[in-house]
C-alpha positions in Angstrom: -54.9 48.5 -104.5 -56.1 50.2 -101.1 -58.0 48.7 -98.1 -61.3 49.5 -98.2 -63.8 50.0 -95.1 -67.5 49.8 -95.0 -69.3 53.5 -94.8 -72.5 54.4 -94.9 -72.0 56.4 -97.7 -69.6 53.9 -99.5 -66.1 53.0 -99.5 -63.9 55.0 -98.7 -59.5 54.4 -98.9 -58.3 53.2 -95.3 -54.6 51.7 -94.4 -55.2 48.5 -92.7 -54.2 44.9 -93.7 -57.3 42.0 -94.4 -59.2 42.8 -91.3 -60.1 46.6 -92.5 -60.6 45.5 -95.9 -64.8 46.2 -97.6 -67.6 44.4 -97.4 -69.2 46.5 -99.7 -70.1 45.0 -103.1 -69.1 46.4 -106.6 -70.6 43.9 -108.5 -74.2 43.3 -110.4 -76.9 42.4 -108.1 -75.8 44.3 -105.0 -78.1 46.1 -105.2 -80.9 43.8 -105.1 -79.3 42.2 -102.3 -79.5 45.2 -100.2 -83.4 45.9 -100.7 -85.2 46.0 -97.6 -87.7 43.6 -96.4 -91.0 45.9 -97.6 -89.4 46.7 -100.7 -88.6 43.6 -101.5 -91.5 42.1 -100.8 -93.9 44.4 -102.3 -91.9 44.1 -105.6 -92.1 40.4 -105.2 -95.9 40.6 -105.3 -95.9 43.1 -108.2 -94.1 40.4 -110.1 -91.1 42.7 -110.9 -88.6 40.7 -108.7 -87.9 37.2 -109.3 -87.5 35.3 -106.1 -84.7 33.5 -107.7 -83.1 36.8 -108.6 -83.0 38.2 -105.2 -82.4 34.6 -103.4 -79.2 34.1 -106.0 -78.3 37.9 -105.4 -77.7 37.5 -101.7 -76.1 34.4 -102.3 -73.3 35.8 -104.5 -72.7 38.6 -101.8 -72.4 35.8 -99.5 -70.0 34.0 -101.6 -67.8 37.7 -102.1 -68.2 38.6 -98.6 -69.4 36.1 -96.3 -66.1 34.5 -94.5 -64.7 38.2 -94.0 -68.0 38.5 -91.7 -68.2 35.0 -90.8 -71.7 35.8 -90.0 -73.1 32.4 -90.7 -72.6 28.8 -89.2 -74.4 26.9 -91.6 -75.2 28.1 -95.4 -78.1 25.9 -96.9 -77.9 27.9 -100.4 -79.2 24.7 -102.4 -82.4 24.3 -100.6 -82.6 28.0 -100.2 -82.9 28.2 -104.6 -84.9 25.1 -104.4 -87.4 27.2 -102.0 -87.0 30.4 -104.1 -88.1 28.7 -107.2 -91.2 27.4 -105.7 -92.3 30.8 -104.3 -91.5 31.6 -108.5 -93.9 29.0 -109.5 -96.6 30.2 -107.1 -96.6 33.7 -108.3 -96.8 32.5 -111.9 -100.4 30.2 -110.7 -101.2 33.6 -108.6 -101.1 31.1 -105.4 -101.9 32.7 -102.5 -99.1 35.0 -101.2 -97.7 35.5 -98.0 -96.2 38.4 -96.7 -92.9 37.9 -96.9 -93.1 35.6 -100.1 -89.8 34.7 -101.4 -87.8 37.1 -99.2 -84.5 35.4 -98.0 -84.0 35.7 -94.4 -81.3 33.6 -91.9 -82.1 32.7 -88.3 -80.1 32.7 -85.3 -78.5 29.4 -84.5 -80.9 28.7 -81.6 -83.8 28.6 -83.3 -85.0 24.8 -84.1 -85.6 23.7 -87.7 -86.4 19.7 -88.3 -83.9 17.5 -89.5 -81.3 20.5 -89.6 -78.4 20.4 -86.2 -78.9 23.5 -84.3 -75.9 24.1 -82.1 -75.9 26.9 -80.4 -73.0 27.9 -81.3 -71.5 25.4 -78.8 -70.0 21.6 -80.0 -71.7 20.4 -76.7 -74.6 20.4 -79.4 -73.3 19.9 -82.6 -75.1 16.4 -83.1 -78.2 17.8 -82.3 -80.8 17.5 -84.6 -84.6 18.9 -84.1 -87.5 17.2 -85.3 -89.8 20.1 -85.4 -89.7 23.6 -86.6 -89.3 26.2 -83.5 -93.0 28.1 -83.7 -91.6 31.2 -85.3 -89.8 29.2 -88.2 -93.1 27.7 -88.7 -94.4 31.4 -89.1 -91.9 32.7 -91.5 -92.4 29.6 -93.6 -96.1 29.9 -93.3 -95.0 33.9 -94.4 -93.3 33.0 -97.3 -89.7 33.6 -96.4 -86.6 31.5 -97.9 -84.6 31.0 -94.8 -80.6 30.6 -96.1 -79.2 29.1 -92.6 -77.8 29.5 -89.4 -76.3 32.6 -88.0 -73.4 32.8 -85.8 -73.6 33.4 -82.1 -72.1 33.7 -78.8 -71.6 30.4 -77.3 -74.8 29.1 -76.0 -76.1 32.6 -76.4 -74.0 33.7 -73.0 -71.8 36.6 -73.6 -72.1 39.8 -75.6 -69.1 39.6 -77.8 -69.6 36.8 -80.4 -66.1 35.7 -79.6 -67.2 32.4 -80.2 -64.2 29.6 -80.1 -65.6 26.8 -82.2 -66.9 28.7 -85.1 -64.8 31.9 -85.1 -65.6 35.7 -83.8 -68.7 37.6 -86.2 -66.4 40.7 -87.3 -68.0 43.8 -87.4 -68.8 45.1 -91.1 -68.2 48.6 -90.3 -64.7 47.7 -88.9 -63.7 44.2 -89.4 -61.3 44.6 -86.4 -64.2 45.3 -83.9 -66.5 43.0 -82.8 -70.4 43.0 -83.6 -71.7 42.6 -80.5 -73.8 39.3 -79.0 -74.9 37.5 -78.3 -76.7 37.6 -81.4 -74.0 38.8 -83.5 -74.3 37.1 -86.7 -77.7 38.1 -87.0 -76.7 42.1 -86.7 -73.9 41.8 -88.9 -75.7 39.5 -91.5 -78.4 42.5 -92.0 -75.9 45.1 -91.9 -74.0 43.8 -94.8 -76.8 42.4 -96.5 -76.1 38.7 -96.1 -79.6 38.6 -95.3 -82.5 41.1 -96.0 -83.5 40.4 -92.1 -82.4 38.0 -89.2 -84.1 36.8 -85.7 -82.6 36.8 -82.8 -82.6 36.4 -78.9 -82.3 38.6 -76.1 -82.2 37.7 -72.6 -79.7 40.6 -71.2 -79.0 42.8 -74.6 -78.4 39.9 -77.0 -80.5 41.5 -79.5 -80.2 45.6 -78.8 -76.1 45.1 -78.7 -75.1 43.8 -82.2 -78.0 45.8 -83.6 -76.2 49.1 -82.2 -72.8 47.9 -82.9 -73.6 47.0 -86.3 -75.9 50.0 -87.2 -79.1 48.2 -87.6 -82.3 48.2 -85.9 -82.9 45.5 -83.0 -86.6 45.2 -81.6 -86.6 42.9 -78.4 -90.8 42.7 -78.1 -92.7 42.6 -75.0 -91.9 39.7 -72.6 -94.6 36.5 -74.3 -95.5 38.3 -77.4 -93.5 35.8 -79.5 -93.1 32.2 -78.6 -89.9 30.7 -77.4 -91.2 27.1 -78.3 -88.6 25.6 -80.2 -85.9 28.1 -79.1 -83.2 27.2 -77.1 -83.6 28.5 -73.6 -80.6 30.7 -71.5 -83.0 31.7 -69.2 -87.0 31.2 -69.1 -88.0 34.1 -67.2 -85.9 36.6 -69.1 -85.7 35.1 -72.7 -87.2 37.2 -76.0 -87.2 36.5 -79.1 -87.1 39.3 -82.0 -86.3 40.5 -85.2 -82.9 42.3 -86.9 -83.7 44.6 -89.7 -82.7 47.3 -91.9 -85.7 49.6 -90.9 -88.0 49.9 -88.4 -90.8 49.3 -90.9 -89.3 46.1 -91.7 -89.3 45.4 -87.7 -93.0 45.7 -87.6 -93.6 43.6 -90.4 -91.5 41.2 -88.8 -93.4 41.6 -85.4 -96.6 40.9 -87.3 -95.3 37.8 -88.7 -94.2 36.5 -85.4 -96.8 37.2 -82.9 
């Protein structure tokens, strides 16, 4: 059987050993995985997605395509389904609903989550372990999002390639011999390939607006102190932003809202 290589369109035949192969699903539920952020959301509330559904849906493109990416550190897929169910149960009692209510999202790893290590992509930190949510986790939790893990990165957030040497290089899905960019490169090639309906990220020097153009997707690096940094592992205070990766730039200024 041929290679295949991610298209916009589709996949098309290409020569090319493991590293050009597709990371485009053939498979039930691929298309629920790659709703966008306002679509999902909005279906989510009209009670004609399950949570569950679209949680487990990106879960099983993860499991097809994830190490060919190796967009993500850290998969927390149990807790992710345990989170999805309860968003379930709250639409069922018509709880209040936030706006991204059961929408599965992944964070770069330099955000802080309690009692979860957030490294950095370094092993310098690979025994830390927060005990408090950065202020924008609190935010998406408050917003109803299922967060699925950590998102690979260029060490310490310092470098634009994503050649990271403790967790492996973030390929990019268009061409898994080129690289996705960085620093924030797992969160770029994540929503690309729909390993995520939407990612945060960092910039302090193009760590957000580089892997969004290399991987096709849109990057949104807000004004300086519009979104807080608590929580977020610094590079450099004066310079530091934090922002969202999406598939639209609708789904950016949701995001934006969510954050700020």
């Amino acid at each position: 059987e041929p290679a295949l290589v991610f298209h916009p369109g589709g996949s098309v035949p290409a020569s090319g050993g493991p590293r050009a192969t597709s990371v485009r699903p053939h498979r039930a539920g691929g298309e629920i995985a790659e709703l966008s952020v306002t679509s999902a959301a909005g279906l989510i509330h009209r009670k004609e997605l399950s949570p569950v559904e679209l949680v487990r849906a990106v879960l099983d493109r993860i499991d097809a395509y994830g190490k060919r990416v190796n967009a993500y550190i850290a998969l927390h897929a149990e807790e992710a389904i345990q989170a999805a169910r309860r968003a379930e149960d709250a639409l069922v009692h018509r709880d209040p609903l936030g706006p991204l209510h059961g929408v599965p999202l992944a964070v770069k790893d330099l955000f802080c989550e309690a009692g979860l290590p957030t490294t950095a992509g370094s092993r310098v930190l690979q025994d830390f372990v927060p005990r408090e949510d950065a202020t924008v986790i609190r935010r998406l939790r408050e917003a109803g999002a299922v967060l699925l893990g950590r998102l690979n990165l260029h060490e310490l957030a310092y470098g634009v390639t994503n050649e990271n040497p403790h967790f492996g290089p973030v390929r990019n899905p268009w061409n898994l011999s080129r690289i996705a960019g960085g620093s924030s490169g797992g969160s770029a090639a994540a929503v690309a390939v729909s390993l995520c309906l939407a990612s945060l990220g960092t910039d302090t020097g193009g760590s957000i607006r580089i892997p969004a153009a290399c991987c096709g997707v849109v990057g949104l690096k807000p004004t300086y102190g519009r979104v807080s940094r608590h929580g977020v592992l610094p590079l450099a205070w004066s310079l530091d932003h934090v922002g969202p990766i999406t598939k639209s730039v609708e789904d950016a200024a949701l995001l934006l809202q969510v954050l700020r």
